[in-house]
TITORMAR-846843 format. One record per residue (C-alpha): residue number from 0; residue in three letters; x, y, z. Coordinates in steps of 0.25 Angstrom, whole numbers, plus 5000, padded with zeros to 4 digits. Example, Ala and Ser with C-alpha at 12.3 -4.5 7.8 and 13.67 -1.06 7.14 Angstrom:
REM residues 2
    nr   rest     xx     yy     zz
     0    ALA   5049   4982   5031
     1    SER   5055   4996   5029
This chain:
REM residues 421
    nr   rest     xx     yy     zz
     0    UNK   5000   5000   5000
     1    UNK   5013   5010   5004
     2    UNK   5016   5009   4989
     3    UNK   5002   5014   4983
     4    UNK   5004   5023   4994
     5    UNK   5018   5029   4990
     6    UNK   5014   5030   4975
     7    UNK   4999   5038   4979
     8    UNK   5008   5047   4986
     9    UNK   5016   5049   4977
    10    UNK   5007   5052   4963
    11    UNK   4997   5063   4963
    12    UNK   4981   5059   4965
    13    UNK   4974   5060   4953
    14    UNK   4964   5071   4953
    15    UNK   4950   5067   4948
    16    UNK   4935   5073   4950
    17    UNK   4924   5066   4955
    18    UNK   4912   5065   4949
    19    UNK   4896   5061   4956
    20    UNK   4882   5060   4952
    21    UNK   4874   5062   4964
    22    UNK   4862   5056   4962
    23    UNK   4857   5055   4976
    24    UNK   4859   5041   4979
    25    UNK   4872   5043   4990
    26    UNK   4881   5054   4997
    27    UNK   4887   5059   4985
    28    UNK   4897   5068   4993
    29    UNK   4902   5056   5003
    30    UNK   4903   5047   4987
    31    UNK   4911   5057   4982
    32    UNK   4920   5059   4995
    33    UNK   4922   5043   4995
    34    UNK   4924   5045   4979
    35    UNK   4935   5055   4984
    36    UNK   4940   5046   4994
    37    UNK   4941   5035   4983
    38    UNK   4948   5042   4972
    39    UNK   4959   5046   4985
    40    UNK   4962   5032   4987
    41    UNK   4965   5031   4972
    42    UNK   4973   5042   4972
    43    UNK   4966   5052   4965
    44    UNK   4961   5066   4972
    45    UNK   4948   5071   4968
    46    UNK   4948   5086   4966
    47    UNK   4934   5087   4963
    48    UNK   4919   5082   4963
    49    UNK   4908   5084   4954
    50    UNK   4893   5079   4957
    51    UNK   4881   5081   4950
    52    UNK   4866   5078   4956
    53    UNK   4857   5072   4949
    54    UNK   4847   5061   4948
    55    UNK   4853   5052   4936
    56    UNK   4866   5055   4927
    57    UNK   4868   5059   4916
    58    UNK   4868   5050   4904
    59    UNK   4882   5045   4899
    60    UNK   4888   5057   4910
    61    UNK   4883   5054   4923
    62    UNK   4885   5068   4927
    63    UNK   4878   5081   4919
    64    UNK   4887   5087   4907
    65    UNK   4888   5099   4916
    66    UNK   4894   5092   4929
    67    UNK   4904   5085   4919
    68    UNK   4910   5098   4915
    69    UNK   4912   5102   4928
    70    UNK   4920   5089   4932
    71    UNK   4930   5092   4919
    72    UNK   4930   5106   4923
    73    UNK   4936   5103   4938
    74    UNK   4944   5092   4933
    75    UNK   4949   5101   4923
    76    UNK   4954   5112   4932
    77    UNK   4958   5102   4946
    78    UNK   4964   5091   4935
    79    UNK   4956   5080   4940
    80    UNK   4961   5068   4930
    81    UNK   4949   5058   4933
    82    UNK   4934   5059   4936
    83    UNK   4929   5050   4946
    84    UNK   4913   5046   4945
    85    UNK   4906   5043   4959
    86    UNK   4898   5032   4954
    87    UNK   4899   5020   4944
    88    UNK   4901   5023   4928
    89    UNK   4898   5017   4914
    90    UNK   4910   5017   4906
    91    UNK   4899   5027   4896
    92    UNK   4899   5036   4907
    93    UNK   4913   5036   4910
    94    UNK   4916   5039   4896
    95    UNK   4907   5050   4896
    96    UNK   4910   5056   4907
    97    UNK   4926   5056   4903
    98    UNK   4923   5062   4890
    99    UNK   4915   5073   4898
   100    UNK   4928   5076   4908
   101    UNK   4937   5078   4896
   102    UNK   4942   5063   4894
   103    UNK   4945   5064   4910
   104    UNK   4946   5048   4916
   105    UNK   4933   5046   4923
   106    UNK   4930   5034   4933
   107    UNK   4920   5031   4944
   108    UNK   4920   5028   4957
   109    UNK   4921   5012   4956
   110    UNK   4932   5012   4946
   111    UNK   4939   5020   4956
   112    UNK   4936   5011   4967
   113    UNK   4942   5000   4960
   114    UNK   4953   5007   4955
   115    UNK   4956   5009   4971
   116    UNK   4954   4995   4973
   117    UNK   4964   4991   4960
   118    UNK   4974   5000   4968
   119    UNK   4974   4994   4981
   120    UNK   4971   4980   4978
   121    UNK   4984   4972   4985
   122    UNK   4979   4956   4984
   123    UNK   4978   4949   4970
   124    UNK   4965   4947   4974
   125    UNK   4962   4963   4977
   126    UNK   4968   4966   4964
   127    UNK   4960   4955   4956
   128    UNK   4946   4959   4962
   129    UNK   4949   4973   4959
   130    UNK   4954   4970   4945
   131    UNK   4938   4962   4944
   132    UNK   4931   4974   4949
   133    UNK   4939   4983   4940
   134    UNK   4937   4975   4928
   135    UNK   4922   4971   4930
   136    UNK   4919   4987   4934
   137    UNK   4926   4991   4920
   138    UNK   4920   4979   4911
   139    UNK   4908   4987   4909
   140    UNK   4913   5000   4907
   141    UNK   4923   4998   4896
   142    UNK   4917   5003   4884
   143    UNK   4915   5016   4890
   144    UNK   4927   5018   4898
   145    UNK   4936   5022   4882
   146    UNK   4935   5027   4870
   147    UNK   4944   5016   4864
   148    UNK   4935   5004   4869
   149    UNK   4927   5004   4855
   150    UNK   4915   4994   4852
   151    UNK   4919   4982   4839
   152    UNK   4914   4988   4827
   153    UNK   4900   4980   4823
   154    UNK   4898   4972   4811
   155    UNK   4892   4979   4798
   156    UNK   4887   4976   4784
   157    UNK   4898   4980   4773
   158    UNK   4903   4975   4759
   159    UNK   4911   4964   4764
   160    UNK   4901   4960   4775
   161    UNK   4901   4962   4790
   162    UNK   4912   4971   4795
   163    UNK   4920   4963   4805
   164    UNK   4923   4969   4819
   165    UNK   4933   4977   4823
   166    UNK   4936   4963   4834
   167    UNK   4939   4967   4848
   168    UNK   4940   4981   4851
   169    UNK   4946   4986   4863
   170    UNK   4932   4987   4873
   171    UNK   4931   4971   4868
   172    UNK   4942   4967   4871
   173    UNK   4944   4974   4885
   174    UNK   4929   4968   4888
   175    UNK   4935   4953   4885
   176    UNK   4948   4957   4892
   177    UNK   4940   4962   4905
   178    UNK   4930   4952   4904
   179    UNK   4941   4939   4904
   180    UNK   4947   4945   4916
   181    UNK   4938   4948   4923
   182    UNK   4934   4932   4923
   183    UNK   4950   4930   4926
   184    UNK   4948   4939   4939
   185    UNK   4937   4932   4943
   186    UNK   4942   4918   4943
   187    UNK   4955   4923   4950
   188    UNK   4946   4930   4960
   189    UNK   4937   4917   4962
   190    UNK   4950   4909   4965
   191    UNK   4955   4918   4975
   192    UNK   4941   4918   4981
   193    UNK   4943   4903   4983
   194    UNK   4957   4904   4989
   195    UNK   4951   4915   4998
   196    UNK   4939   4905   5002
   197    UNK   4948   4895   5005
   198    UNK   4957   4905   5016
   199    UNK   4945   4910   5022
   200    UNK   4941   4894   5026
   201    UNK   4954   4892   5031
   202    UNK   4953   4906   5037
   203    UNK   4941   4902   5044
   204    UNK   4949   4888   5049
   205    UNK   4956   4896   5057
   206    UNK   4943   4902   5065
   207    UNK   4949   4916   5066
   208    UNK   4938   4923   5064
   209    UNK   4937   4936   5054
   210    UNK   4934   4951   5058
   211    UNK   4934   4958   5045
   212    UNK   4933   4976   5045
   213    UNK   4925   4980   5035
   214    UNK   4920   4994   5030
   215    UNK   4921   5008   5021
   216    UNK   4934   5010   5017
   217    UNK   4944   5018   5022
   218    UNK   4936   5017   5038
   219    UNK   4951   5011   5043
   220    UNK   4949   4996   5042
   221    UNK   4964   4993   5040
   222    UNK   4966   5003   5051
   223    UNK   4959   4995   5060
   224    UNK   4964   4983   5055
   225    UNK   4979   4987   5058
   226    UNK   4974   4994   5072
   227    UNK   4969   4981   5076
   228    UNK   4978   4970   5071
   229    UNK   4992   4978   5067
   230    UNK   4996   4987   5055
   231    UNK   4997   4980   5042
   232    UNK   4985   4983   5032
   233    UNK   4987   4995   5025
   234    UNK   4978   5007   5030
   235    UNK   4974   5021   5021
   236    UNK   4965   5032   5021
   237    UNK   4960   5030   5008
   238    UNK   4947   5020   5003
   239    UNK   4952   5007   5001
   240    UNK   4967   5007   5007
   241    UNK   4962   4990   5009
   242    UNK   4958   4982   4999
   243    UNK   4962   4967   5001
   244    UNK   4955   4960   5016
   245    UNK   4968   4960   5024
   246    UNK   4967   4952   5039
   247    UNK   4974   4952   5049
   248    UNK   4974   4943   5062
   249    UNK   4967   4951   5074
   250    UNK   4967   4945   5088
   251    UNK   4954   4951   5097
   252    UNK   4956   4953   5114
   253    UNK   4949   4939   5114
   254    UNK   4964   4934   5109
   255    UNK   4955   4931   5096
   256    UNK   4963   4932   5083
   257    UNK   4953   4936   5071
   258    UNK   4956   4940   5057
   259    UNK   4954   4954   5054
   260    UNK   4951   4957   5039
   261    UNK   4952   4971   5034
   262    UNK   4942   4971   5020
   263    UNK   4941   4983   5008
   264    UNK   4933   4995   5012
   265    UNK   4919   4998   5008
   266    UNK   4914   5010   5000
   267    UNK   4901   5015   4998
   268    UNK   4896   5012   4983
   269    UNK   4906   5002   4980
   270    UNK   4905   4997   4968
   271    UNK   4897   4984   4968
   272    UNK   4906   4976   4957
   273    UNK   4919   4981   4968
   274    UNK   4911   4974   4978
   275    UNK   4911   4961   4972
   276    UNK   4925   4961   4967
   277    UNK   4932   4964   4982
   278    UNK   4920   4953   4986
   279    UNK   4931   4945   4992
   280    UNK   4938   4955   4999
   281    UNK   4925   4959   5007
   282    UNK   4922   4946   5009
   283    UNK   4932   4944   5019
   284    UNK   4921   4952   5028
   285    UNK   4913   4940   5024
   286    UNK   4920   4929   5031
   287    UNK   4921   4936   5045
   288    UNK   4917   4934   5057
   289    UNK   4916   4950   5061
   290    UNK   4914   4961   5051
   291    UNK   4920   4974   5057
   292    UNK   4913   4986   5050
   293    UNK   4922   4998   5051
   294    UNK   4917   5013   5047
   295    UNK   4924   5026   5047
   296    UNK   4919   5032   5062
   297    UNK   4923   5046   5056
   298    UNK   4914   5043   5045
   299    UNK   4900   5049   5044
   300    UNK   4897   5039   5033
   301    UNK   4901   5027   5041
   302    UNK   4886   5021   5043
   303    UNK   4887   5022   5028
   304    UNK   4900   5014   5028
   305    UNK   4895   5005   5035
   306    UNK   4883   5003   5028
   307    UNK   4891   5001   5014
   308    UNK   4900   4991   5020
   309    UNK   4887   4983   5027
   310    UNK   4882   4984   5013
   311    UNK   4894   4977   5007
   312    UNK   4895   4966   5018
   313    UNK   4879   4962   5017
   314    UNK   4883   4958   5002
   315    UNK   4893   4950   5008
   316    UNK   4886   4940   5015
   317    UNK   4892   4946   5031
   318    UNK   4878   4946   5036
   319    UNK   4881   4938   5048
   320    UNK   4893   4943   5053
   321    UNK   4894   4952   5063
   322    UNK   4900   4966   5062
   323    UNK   4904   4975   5070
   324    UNK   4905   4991   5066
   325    UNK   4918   4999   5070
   326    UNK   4918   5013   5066
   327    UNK   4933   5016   5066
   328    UNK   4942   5030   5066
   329    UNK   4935   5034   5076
   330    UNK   4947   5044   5080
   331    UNK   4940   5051   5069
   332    UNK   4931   5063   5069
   333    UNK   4915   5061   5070
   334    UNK   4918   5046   5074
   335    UNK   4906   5045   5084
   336    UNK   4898   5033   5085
   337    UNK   4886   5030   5094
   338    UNK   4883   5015   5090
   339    UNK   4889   5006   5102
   340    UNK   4890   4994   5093
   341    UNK   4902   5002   5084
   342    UNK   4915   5001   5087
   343    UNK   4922   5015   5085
   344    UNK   4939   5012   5083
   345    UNK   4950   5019   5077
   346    UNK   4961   5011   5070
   347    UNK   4969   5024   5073
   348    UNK   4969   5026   5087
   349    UNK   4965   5013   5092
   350    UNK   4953   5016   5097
   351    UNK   4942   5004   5098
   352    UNK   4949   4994   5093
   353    UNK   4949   4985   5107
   354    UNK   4934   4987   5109
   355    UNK   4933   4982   5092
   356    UNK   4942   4970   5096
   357    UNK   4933   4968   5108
   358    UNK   4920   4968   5098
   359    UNK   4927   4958   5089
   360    UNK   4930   4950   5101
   361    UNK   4915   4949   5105
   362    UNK   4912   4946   5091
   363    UNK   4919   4935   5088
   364    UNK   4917   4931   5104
   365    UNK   4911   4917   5098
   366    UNK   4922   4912   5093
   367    UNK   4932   4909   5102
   368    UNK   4933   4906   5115
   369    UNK   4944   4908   5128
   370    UNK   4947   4894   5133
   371    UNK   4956   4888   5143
   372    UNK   4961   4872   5138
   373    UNK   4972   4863   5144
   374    UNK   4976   4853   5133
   375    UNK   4984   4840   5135
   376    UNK   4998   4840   5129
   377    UNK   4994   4831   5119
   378    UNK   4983   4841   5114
   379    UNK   4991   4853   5113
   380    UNK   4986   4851   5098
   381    UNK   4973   4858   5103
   382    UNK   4978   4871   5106
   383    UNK   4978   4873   5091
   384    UNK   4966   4880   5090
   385    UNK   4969   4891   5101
   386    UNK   4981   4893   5096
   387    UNK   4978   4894   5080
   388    UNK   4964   4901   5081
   389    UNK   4961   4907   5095
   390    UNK   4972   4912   5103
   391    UNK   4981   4907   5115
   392    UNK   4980   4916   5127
   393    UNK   4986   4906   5139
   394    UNK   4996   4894   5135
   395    UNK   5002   4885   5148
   396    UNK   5008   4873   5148
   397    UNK   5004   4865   5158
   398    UNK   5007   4850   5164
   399    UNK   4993   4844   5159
   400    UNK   4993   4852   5148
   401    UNK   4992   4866   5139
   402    UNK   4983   4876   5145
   403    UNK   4978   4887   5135
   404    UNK   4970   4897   5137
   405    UNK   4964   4905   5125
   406    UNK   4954   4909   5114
   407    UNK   4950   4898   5104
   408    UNK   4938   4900   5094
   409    UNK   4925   4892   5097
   410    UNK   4927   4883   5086
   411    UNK   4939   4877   5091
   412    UNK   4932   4875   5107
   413    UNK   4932   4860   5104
   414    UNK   4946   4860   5102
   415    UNK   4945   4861   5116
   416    UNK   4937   4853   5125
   417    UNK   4940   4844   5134
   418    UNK   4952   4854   5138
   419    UNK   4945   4867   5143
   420    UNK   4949   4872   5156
């Protein structure tokens, strides 16, 4: 990540001018400060906003005529290189609306989203699924998205007979191109799916049970992440500084150990095809045994971040799996809460993060148990369980036998009877 880092710093942003119909239908000033937020994380500064209200857009323009030549005169005069639409476009549109701007590079907010997620994928599998997405998003769009993607010539009557066609032009052969690998990537992707299957069994062998943080982006789950179990994933104040599911082994006050699973951020209006590519990454949050929701406490939208990551969850079949809600950076300004079942913490200061450790605790109190057990010599073999999936607390040899003390999960109690003290 230092290496992205050092070339950012390094190069200029690229100036671009946003661009927003405002049909009523969400917060268009909060979508165009997220669109901001976005088009910073791909290093590019927006210098200006242009909004029209209106009930439906302009045929083959979105926006009026009018609102256009305001966009290319501020991006003439501030030297925006690149229009950003706040919304989805037809590659029509995106011609159209480039030929308005002067021949300017247009693109909307979920090729800028995906170009994000192309940047920071680290995984093969990251950089596969984005690479699907991409593809798939674009398919679609390429007869509109340049001039030189020409239609075959059709057939005609003439002297000789029918004219033959012109054979593949350039929007033919990019269509069969896209389409063979776009089949390529999902027979990868379906592989690695099994492999990850397979991992996640034996993960589940183990009985070390899961707690995954989900949420918006950029509400500081990596913070909390490296707060709770040690520095090591990469943090940023930018919209998807995490892409990739990266766990880390967390041992509760109970002596539990759990896995801790930090999983790509939420955004609101994420784009549907996105959602099914980085299926697997979220799914992660599927297989757990506690899903930590985590919102921004200095956030007067975070009710709403919430409501967007509950809504990506529900269609993820985490119905039954409890949650517990942290609002975290609460050293933050306006980071007030009056609901006694949220957890308020900051990953910066260290503030809740026993009291969260005590929730998870009592969460995942079911599954183990503190025991005391004397086992004969010759069935030292039975402290394996303790040892490998719970934890070790006291350890004496003694004349009759090893005497333990500590914490083993409740499905390994049989383990142990007949040697309870």
């Amino acid at each position: 990540m230092s290496e992205l880092y050092d070339i950012l710093v390094e190069t200029p942003p690229t100036k671009v001018i946003l661009l927003a119909l405002d049909q009523g239908l969400w917060d268009c000033e909060r979508s165009l400060n997220e669109l901001a937020a976005l088009c910073e994380a791909n290093h590019m500064e927006a210098v200006a906003s242009v909004t029209q209200k209106r009930q439906t857009p302009e045929t083959g323009i979105v926006l009026g005529s009018g609102k256009l030549e305001e966009a290319a005169a501020a991006a003439g005069e501030l030297g925006a290189e690149c229009a950003v639409f706040d919304g989805e476009l037809t590659g029509s549109q995106i011609r159209n609306i480039s030929t308005a701007l002067g021949g300017m590079e247009v693109i909307d907010r979920t090729m800028l989203i995906l170009e994000i997620f192309r940047s920071r994928a680290v995984t093969n599998e990251g950089k596969l699924q984005t690479e699907l997405a991409l593809l798939r998003y674009r398919l679609p769009r390429l007869q509109g998205m340049g001039e030189s993607l020409s239609r075959q010539g059709g057939g005609g009557g003439g002297g000789g007979g029918a004219r033959r066609g012109a054979g593949e032009t350039k929007l033919e052969l990019d269509r069969r191109h896209v389409h063979a690998r776009i089949d390529a990537l999902a027979e990868k992707l379906a592989e690695m799916e099994k492999r990850r299957g397979e991992s996640r069994k034996a993960r589940a062998k183990t009985g070390m049970p899961v707690v995954s943080l989900v949420g918006y982006t950029n509400v500081g789950k990596s913070s909390l992440m490296n707060a709770l179990c040690g520095p090591s994933v990469a943090e940023a104040d930018m919209l998807f500084a995490t892409l990739d599911p990266t766990s880390r082994k967390l041992v509760l006050p109970s002596g539990m150990a759990v896995l801790l699973v930090d999983t790509v951020g939420f955004v609101s209006r994420l784009p549907h095809n996105l959602v099914e590519a980085f299926k697997s990454t979220l799914e992660e949050a599927a297989w757990s045994d506690v899903i930590v929701r985590v919102a921004d406490a200095g956030d007067d939208q975070r009710e709403e971040q919430l409501a967007v990551t509950d809504e990506v969850l529900d269609g993820l079949d985490c119905a039954d799996i409890p949650r517990l809600t942290v609002y975290n950076k609460c050293d933050k300004p306006n980071a007030l809460n009056f609901d006694p079942d949220i957890l308020l913490t900051s990953a910066k200061t260290g503030y809740g993060l026993d009291a969260l450790l005590k929730k998870l605790d009592e969460l995942l109190s079911d599954r183990v148990h503190t025991i005391r057990v004397l086992l004969p010599y010759d069935k030292l073999g039975l402290a394996a369980p303790m040892r490998e999936r719970g934890s070790v607390q006291v350890e004496e040899y003694r004349e009759d036998g090893l005497y333990l003390e500590g914490i083993v999960k409740t499905e390994d109690l049989h383990c142990f009877e007949g040697y309870l003290v």
